[in-house]
N, C-alpha and C positions, 0 to 999 in steps of 0.2 A: 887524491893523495892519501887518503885517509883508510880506505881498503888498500892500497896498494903497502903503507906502512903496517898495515896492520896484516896482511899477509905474509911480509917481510918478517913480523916479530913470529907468527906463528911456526914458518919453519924455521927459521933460527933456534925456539924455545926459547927466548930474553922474553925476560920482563918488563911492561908496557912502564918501565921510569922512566924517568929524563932523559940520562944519558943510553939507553936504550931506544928510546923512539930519536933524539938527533943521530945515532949512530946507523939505523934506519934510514935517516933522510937521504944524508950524508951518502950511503951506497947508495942510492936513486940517482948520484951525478948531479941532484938539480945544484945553480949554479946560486948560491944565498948567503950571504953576509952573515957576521955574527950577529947581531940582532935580529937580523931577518928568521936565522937559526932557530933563537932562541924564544922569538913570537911564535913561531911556526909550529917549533916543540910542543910549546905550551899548548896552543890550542888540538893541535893532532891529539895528545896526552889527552884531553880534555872530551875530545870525541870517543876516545878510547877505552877511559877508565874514570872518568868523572861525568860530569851533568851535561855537558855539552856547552849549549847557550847561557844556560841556565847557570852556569857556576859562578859569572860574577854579581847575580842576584843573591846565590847563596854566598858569597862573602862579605856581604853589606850587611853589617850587624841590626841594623834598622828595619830590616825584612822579617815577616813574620808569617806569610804564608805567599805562595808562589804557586797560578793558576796557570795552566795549559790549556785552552781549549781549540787549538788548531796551527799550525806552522806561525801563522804569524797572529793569534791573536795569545798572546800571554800578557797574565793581571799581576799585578803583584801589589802586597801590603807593607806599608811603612809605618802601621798604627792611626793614619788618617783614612783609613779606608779604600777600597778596593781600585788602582788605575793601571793603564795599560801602563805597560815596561818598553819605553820607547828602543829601538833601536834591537831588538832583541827577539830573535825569529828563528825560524826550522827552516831547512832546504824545502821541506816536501812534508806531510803527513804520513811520510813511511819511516822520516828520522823520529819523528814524534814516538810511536811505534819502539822503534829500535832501542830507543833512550828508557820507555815506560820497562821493557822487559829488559835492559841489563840494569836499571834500579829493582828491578824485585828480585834478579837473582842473586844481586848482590846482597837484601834483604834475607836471603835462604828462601823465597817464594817461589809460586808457579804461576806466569802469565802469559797463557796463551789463548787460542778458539775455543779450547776444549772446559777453560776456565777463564775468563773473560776479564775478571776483577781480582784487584788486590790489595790490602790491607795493611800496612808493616810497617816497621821502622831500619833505616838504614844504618850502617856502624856508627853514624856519627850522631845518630838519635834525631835525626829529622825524619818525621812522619810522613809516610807515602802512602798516597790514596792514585789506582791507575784503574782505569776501564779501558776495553777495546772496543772497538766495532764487531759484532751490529750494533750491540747492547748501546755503544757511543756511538747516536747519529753522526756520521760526516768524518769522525775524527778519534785515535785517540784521546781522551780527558785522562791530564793528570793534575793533581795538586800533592804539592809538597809545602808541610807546615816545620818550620823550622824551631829548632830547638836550642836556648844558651847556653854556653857552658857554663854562667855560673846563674844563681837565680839572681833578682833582684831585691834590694833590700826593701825592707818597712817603707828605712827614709826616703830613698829614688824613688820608691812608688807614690811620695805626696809630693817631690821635689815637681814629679811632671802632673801632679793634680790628677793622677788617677785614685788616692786614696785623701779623707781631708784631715788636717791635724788634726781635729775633736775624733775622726773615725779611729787612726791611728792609735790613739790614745787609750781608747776604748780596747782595741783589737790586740793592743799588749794586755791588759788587763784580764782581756777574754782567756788568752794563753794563757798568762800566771795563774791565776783561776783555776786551768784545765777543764775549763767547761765543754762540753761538745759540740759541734757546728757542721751546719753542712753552706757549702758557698753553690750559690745557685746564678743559674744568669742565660742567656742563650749563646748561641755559637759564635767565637770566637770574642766572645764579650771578658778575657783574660781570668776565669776562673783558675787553670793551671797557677797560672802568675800568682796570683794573689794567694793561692794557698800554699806553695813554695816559700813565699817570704814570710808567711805567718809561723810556717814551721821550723824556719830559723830563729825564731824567738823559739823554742824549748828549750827545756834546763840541758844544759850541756851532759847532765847524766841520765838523760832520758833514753829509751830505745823506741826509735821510729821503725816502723813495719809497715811497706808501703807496698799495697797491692790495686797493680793496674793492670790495664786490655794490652794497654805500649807504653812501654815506661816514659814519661816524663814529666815528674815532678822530680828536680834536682836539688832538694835544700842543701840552705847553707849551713851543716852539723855534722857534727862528731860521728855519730853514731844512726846509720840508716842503713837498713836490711831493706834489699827492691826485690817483689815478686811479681813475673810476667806471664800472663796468660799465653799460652800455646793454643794458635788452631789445630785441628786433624790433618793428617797427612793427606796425600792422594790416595791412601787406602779409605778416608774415614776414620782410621786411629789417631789414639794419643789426644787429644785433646785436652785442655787441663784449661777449667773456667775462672772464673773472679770468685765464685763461690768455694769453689775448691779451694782456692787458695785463700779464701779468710779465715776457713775452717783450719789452715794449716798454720795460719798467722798468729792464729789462737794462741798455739799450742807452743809459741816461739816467744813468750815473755813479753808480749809488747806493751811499753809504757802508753803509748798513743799508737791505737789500730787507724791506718787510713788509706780509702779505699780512692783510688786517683780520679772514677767518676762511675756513681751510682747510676745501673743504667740497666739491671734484670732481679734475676733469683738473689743474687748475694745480699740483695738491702735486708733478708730478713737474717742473715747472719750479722749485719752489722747492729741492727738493732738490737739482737739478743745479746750481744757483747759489748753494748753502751748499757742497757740493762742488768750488764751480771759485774758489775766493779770495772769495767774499762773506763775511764773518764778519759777526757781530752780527747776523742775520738774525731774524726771530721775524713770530709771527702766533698766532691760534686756533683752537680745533679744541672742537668738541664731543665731548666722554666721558666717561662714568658715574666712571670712577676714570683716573688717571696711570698704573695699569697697563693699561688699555682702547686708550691711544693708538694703540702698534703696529701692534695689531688695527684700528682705524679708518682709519690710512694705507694698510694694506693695501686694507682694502676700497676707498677709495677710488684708491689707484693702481691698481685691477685695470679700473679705468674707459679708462685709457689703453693696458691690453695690454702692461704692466710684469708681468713675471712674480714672483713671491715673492721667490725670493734675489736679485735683481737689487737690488729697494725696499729690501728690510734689508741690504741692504749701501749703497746710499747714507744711507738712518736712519742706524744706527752709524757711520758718517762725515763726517755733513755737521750733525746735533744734539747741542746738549750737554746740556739739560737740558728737563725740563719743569715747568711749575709749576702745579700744582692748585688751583681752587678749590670749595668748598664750600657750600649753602644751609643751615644751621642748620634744623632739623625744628620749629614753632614758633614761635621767633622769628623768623626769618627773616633774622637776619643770614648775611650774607657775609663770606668770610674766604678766606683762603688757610691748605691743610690741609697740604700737601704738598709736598717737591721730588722729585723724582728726577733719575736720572740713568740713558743707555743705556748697556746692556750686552751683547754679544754671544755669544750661548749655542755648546755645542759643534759643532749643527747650523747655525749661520752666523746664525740669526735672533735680532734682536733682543728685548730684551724692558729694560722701568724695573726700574728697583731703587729703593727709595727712601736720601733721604741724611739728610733732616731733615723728620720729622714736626710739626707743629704742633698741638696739643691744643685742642678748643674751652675748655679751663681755663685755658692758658696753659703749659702744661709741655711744655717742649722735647725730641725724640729723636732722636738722631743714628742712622740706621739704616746697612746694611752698607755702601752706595755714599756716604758721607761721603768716605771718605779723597781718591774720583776727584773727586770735587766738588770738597775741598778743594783736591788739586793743580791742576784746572783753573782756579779762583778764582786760587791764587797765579801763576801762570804759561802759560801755553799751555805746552806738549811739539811 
């Protein structure tokens, strides 16, 4: 039914809407009620120019990423962690297929043999990750991570106990301040989240400049300039990096530079622009723990030919804190476990220290880099 309608709309030239694909049916003769019509529509539409199976996953606003790994095994997240999606299957692994390559082209992508994988965001800002075979044993793999339309706030984020009132507390503080931070955590442990809602606390006449790989970080504010990295075409041109674009971000007045997730060359432009008067700066970084960070910047500044002491000496100068988050073993809630703060060892390199632990019980601890926290909170030095 679904080729047959959709070769119908192709010589016709109609557009695959609603009353477009019934109007379709409807010449097929087949003999169907109005409801029946009107289910039919919908999912034909669905096959046609939406997700497929998949799209009443994407309208379940509790979802937060959605796994393909073959016709009938798809995962999907509700914030508790990763389970199958009953009831919710592919004809074959060639729909699989079908589905991965009209979401990339509808992303402006290329996914074929010739280019196996792809990377992107779709119109409506849900992240697309697709591999083909060979490269995918057995199957197309796709995963799509979905995106809010609005962020969430401070308060929602302690109402469901991902953030705790004393962190909270803090974490305005840390904003009014404009101190700089980077939020660290591993994969999909809500760093996005958490630094969306942080950034809706700035002063409403603040200019946010926000450069990411795929945009989405959505604050809640007046005033946000989004810059999106471009890959190369199918020539190899055009490209345009997260470095490029800090360097351009610079130049664009930004009250708060932030980069949606430190992950190559740019970390040494952001550091130099937390060190030349940008305060309030902040962005992501993936790592196992808040004491990992360091270690990460490093590696990744060693990409630009920034030597060791050079990098921790701008770290120690140009960060004031970092803020961890956690995936619960299990449940699978998210939280924020940790703050720390930098501190520079006898040999010049930096290293976290933590200030305030956060318990998955609820029990608060002030560890040894409290007091730098504190003064920092009460006043810049």
């Amino acid at each position: 039914m679904v080729e047959s309608v959709r070769l119908r709309l192709a010589e016709s030239g109609a557009a695959p809407t609603p009353t477009g694909v019934a109007s379709a049916l409807r010449a097929q003769g087949r003999p169907l009620g109005d409801a029946q019509m009107l289910e039919t529509a919908r999912v034909v539409r669905s096959e046609l120019v939406g997700a497929g199976p998949l799209d009443r996953l994407l309208a379940d606003p509790r979802v937060t990423d959605i796994l393909v790994n073959g016709p009938d095994e798809v995962w999907v997240d509700r914030g508790e962690g990763l389970e199958r999606a009953p009831g919710v299957r592919f004809p074959d692994a060639v729909a699989v297929r079908r589905l991965a390559q009209r979401l990339a082209v509808a992303a402006g992508r290329r996914l074929d043999d010739a280019r196996p994988w792809t990377d992107a965001r779709l119109p409506d800002g849900t992240r697309l990750h697709a591999v083909l075979p060979p490269i995918a044993a057995g199957c197309t793999h796709l995963s799509l991570r979905t995106c809010r339309a609005r962020a969430f706030t401070l308060d929602e984020l302690v109402a469901v106990r991902a953030v705790p009132p004393q962190g909270a507390r803090l974490m305005r503080e840390l904003m009014r301040r404009r101190l700089s931070f980077l939020v660290s955590g591993g994969t999909g442990t809500g760093k996005t989240t958490l630094l969306a809602s942080l950034l809706g606390l700035a002063g409403p006449g603040e200019r946010i400049v926000l450069v990411e790989d795929s945009a989405e970080l959505r604050p809640e504010h007046p005033h946000v300039v989004h810059l999106e990295a471009r890959p190369p075409n199918q020539e190899g041109a055009g490209r345009i990096t997260l470095r490029d674009l800090v360097r351009q971000a610079l130049r664009m007045r930004p009250d708060r530079l932030v980069v949606g997730e430190v992950r190559g060359p740019e970390v040494l432009d952001l550091l130099a622009a937390l060190n030349t008067g940008h305060e309030g700066g902040c962005g992501t970084v993936h790592a196992n723990t808040a004491a990992d960070v360091p270690a990460r910047l490093e590696a990744l500044g060693c990409t630009t030919g920034l030597d060791r002491p050079a990098l921790h000496s701008q770290l120690g100068a140009g960060l004031d804190a970092v803020l961890h988050l956690v995936r619960e073993p299990g449940t699978g809630r998210r939280r924020v476990a940790e703050v720390h703060v930098l501190e520079r060892g006898a040999g010049g390199l930096v290293r976290t220290v933590p200030a305030v632990v956060f318990a998955a019980d609820g029990r608060v601890r002030q560890g040894p880099g409290w007091e730098r926290l504190a003064r920092r909170c009460g006043g810049r030095r």
